[in-house]
Structures are given as C-alpha cells and as structure tokens.
C-alpha positions, 0 to 999 in steps of 0.5 A: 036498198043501195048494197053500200049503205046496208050492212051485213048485220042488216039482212043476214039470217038471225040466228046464226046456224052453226056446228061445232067442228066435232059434229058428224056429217049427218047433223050438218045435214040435219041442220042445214035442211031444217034452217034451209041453208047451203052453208053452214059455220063449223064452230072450234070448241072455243066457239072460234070459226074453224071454217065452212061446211057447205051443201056440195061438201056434203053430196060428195061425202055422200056419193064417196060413202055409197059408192064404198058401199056398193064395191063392198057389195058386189064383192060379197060371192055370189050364193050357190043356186044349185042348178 
C-alpha cells in the first residue's frame, strides 16, 4: 500500500480500546494485555482525549510502587531470635 493514499481509518485497530481518565493503573494493564496494546486512550468524562497512557508509563509506576514497598519493609525491625 502507497502510505500517502492509505488512510488511518484504513489500517487502525477496530474498536478503539480506551479508558476513562478516572480508571486506575491496573485496568489499563488489564486492557491493554487483553487487546495487546502498548498505548492505550485515556478518555475525559465527556468522552473527549484527555491523553495517552502508554506501556513505559505504566512499568514506571510499577517499579516506583514496588520499590516504596520493599523500603517499607526493610524498615519493619528485625524479630528477636533469642539466641
């Protein structure tokens, strides 16, 4: 196909995956690993584009969350052995 005769509506995904902006990370996940998507709509409550959530944003989230969570646990004291 000559790229300056197609048009987007040609060979884009059908439907389009989308998420409202009030969605949590984990249903992006969600959505974009069962429609095996890296980008995915983020849709404002009137159904405008409010922007782009990609798979890179949400590795970092993910990284951020679980390195919170391993400082938080070697913070915990360390149980008496009684030895």
């Amino acid at each position: 196909l000559d790229p300056s005769k197609v048009a987007a509506v040609d060979i884009m995904s059908k439907p389009v995956a989308a998420i409202t902006h009030d969605e949590d990370a984990l249903t992006a996940a969600s959505l974009m690993n069962a429609r095996q998507v890296r980008r995915l709509p983020v849709l404002n409550a009137d159904g405008s584009l409010a922007g782009i959530i990609c798979l890179d944003d949400l590795i970092h989230i993910l990284a951020r969350t679980h390195h919170e969570l391993a400082e938080t646990v070697a913070s915990f004291p360390v149980p008496y052995s009684g030895g």
